[in-house]
C-alpha beads as a LAMMPS data file, in Angstrom:
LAMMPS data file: protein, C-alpha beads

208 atoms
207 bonds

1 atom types
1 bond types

-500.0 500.0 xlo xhi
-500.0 500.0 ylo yhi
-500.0 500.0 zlo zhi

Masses

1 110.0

Atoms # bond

1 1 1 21.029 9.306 -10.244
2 1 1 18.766 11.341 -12.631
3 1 1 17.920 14.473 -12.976
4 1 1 13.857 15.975 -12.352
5 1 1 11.997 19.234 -12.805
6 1 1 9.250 19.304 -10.414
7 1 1 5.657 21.177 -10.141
8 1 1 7.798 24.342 -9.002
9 1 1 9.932 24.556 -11.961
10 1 1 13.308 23.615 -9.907
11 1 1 15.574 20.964 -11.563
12 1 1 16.941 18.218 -9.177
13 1 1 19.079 15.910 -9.220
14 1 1 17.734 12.530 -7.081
15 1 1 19.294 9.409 -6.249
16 1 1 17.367 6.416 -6.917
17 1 1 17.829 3.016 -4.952
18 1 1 15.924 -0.392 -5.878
19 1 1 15.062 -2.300 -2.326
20 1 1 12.892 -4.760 -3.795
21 1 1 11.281 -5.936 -7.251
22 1 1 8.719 -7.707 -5.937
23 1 1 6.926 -6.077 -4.895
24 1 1 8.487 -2.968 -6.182
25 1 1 10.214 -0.963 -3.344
26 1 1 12.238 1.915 -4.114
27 1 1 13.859 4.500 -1.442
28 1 1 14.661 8.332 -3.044
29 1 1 15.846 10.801 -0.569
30 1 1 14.513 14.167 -1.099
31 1 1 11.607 12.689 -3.435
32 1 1 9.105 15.499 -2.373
33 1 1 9.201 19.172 -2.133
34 1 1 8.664 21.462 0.750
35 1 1 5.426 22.380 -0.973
36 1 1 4.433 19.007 -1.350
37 1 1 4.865 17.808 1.995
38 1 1 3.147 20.902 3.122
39 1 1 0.044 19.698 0.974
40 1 1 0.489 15.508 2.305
41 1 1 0.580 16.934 5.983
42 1 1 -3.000 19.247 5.757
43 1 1 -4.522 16.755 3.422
44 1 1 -3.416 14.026 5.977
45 1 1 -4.946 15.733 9.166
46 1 1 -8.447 14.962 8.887
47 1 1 -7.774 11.254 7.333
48 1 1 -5.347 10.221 9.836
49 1 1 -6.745 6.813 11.500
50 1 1 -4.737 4.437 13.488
51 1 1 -2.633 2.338 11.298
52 1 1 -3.848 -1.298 11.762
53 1 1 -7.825 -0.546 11.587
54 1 1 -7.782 1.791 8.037
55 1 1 -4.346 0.552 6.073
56 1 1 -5.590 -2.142 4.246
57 1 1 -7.913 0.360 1.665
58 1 1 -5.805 0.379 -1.464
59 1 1 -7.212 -3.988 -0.902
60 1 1 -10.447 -3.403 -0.013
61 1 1 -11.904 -0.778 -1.736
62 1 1 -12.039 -0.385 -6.087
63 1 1 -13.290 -2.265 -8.628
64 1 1 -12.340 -6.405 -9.004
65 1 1 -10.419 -4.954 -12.012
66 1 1 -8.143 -2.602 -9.795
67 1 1 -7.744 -5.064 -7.337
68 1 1 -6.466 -7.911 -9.320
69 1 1 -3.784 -5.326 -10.793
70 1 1 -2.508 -4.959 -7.175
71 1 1 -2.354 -8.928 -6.349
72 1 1 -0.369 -8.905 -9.715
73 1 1 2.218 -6.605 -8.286
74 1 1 2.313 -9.004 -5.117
75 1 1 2.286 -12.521 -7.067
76 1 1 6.258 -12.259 -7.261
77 1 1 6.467 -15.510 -9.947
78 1 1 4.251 -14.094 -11.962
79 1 1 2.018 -17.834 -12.198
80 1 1 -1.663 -16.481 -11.575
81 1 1 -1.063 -17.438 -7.985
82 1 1 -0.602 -16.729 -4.181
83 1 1 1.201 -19.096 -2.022
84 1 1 1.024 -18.443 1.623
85 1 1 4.444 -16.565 2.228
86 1 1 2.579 -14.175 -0.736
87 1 1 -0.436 -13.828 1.274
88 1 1 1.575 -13.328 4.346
89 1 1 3.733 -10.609 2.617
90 1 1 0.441 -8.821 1.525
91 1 1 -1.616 -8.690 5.038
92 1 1 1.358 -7.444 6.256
93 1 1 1.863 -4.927 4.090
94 1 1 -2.114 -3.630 4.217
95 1 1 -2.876 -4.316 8.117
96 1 1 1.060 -3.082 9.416
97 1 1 1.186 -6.389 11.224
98 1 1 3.609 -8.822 12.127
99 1 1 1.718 -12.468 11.397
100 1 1 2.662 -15.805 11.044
101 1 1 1.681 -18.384 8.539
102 1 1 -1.019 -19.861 11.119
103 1 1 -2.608 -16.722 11.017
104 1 1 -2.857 -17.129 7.218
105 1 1 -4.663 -20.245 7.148
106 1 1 -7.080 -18.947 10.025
107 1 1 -7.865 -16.560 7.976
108 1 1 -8.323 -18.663 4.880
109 1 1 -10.576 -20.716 6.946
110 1 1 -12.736 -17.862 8.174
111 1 1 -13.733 -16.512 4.895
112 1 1 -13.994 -20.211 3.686
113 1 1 -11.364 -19.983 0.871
114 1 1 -9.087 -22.829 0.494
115 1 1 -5.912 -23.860 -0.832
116 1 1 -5.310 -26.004 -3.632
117 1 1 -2.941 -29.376 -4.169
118 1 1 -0.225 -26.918 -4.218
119 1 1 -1.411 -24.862 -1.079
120 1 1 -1.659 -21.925 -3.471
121 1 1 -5.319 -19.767 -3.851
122 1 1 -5.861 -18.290 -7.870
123 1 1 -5.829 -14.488 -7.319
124 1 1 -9.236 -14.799 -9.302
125 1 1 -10.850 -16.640 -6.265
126 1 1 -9.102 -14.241 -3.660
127 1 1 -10.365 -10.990 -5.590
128 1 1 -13.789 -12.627 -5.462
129 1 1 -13.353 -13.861 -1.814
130 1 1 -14.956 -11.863 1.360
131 1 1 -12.267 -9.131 1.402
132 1 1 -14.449 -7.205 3.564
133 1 1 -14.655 -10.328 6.006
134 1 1 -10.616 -10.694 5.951
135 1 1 -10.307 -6.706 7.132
136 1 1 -12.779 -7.559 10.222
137 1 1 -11.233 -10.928 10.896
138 1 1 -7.308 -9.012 10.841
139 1 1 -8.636 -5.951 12.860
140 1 1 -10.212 -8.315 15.805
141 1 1 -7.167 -10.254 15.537
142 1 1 -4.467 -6.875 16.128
143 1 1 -6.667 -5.515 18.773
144 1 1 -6.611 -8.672 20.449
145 1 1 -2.707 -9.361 20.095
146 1 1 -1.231 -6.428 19.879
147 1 1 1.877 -7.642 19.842
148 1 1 1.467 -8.113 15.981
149 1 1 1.263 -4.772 15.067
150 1 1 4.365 -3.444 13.288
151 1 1 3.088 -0.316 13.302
152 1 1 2.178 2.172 16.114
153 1 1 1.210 5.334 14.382
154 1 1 -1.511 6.674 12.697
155 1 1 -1.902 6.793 8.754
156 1 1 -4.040 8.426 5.759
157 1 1 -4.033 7.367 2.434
158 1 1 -4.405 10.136 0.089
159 1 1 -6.511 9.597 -3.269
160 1 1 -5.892 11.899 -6.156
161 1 1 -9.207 11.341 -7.463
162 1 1 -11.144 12.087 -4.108
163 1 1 -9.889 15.641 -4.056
164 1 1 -11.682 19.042 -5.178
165 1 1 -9.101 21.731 -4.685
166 1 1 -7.321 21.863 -8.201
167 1 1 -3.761 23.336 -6.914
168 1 1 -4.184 19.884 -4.860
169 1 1 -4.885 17.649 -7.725
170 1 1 -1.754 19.426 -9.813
171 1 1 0.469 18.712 -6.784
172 1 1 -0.831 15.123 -6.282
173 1 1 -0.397 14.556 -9.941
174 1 1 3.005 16.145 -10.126
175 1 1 4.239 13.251 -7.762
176 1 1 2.829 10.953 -9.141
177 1 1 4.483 11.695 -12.967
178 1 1 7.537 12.011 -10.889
179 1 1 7.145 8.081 -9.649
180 1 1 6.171 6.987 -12.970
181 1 1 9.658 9.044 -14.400
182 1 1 11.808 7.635 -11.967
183 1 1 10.852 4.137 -10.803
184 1 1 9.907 3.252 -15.071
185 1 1 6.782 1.220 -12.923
186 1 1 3.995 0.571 -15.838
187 1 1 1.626 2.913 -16.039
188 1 1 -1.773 1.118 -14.585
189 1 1 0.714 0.539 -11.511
190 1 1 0.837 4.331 -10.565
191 1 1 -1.880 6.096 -12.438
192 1 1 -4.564 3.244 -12.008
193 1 1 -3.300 2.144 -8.304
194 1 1 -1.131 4.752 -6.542
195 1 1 -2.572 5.421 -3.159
196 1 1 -0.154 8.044 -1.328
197 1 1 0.281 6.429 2.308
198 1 1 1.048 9.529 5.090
199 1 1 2.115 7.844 8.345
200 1 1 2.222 10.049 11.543
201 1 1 4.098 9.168 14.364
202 1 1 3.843 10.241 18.461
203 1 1 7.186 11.279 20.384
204 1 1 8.229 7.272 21.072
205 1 1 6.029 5.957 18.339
206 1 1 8.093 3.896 15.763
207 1 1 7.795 1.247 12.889
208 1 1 9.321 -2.476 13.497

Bonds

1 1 1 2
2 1 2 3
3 1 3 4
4 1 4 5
5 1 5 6
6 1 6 7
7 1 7 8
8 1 8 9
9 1 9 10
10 1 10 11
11 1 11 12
12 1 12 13
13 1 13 14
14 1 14 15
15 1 15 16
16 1 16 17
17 1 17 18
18 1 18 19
19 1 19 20
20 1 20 21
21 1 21 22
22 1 22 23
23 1 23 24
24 1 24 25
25 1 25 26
26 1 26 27
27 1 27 28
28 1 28 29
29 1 29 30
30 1 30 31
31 1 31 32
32 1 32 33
33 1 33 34
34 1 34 35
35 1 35 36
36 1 36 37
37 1 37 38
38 1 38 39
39 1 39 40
40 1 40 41
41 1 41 42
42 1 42 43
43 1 43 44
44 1 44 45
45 1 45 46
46 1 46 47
47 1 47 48
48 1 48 49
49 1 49 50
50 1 50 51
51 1 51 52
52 1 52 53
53 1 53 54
54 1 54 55
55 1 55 56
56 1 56 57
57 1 57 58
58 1 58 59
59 1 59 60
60 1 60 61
61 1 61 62
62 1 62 63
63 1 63 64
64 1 64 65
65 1 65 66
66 1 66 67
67 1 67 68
68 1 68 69
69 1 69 70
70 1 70 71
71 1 71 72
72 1 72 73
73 1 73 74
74 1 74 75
75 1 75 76
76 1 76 77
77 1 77 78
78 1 78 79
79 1 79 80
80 1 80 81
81 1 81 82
82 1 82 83
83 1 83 84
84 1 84 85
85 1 85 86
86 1 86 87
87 1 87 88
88 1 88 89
89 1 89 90
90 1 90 91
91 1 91 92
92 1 92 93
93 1 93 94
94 1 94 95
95 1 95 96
96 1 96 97
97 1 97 98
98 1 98 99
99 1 99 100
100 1 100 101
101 1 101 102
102 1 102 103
103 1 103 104
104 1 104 105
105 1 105 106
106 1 106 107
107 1 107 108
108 1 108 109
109 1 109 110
110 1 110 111
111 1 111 112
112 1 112 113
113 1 113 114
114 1 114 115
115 1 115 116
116 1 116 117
117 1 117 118
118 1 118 119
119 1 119 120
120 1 120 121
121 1 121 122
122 1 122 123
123 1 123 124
124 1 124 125
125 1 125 126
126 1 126 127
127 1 127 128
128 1 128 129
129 1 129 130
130 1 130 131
131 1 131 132
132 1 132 133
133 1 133 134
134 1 134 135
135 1 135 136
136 1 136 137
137 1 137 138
138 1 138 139
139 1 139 140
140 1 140 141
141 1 141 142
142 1 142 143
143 1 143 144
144 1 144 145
145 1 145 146
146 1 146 147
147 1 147 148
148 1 148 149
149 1 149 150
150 1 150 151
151 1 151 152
152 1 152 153
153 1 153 154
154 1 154 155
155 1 155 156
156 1 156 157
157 1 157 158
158 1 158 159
159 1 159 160
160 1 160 161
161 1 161 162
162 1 162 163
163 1 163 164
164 1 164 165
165 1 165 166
166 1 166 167
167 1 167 168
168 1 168 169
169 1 169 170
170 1 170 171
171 1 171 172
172 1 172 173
173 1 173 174
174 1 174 175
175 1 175 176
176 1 176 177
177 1 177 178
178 1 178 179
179 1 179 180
180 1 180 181
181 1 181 182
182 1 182 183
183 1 183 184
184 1 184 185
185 1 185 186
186 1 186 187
187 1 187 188
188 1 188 189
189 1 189 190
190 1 190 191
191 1 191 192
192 1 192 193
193 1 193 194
194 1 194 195
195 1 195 196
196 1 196 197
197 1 197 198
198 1 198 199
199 1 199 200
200 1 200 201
201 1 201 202
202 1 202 203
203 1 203 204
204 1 204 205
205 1 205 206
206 1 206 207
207 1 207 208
């Protein structure tokens, strides 16, 4: 438990509990603000896009550089590489899916990237792969088989840098010293990386 003064001056105290280290999940009730969800929710309305076709951004879009920092966070040995349960972990992390390791190595196949002796892929080949093919090849595959969706919502992910109200910005940025305070991630993990996700869910909609 430590203690926080956010953007509106009020000192907190919030609970902090570690779900996973790689990659880094954390779950603090009461992280945000009325204010700030009141600021996620408008500047979530007019991004909001159903889950499985726009999810997988914070992978797709940015600079090699930025990208390789985010297979970093994913490669949970640390060795330069992803192995397949890796791979698996991250598609269905970016596409809200529920896949199986044949799905993987369809994938692999489609974008002609392979595996080497030790059925791993470098994450300098995968940041240098067809990305943009992998999104079209998962989005064909969840609209076919819906059944692998593990998400039935829609989402928006919210980019600090993308906005041009400046009472926006300070609120965006507040939350985002507040992660960097509370989870002690390195800093090109949440300044350089930090997407905010908004999900949005229907009476009878849920997550699996």
């Amino acid at each position: 438990s430590v203690s926080d003064t956010d953007n509106e001056h009020t000192t907190r105290s919030l609970t902090i509990e570690k779900l996973s280290s790689h990659p880094p999940i954390f779950r603090i009730p009461n992280f945000l603000t009325p204010n700030e969800c009141a600021t996620l929710r408008r500047l979530a309305v007019e991004e909001l896009r159903e889950g499985y076709v726009d999810s997988d951004q914070g992978l797709s879009e940015g600079s090699r550089t930025s990208k390789k920092k985010k297979m970093l966070i994913l490669d949970a040995n640390q060795d330069g590489q992803l192995s397949i349960l890796e791979l698996l972990r991250m598609v269905d992390d970016y596409f809200e899916s529920h896949l199986e390791e044949k799905d993987i190595h369809d994938m692999l196949s489609h974008i002609q990237l392979s595996l080497d002796s030790e059925g791993t892929v470098s994450i300098q080949d995968f940041i240098q792969s067809d990305t943009a093919g992998m999104r079209r090849y998962f989005k064909e595959l969840i609209q076919e088989s819906p059944s692998k969706r593990s998400r039935h919502s829609k989402m928006a992910w919210i980019n600090t840098r993308k906005q041009r109200n400046s009472e926006d910005v300070q609120v965006l940025e507040a939350i985002r010293q507040r992660v960097a305070l509370l989870t002690k991630l390195p800093g090109h993990v949440v300044h350089d990386n930090m997407e905010l996700q908004v999900v949005h869910y229907e009476n009878g909609q849920e997550g699996t």
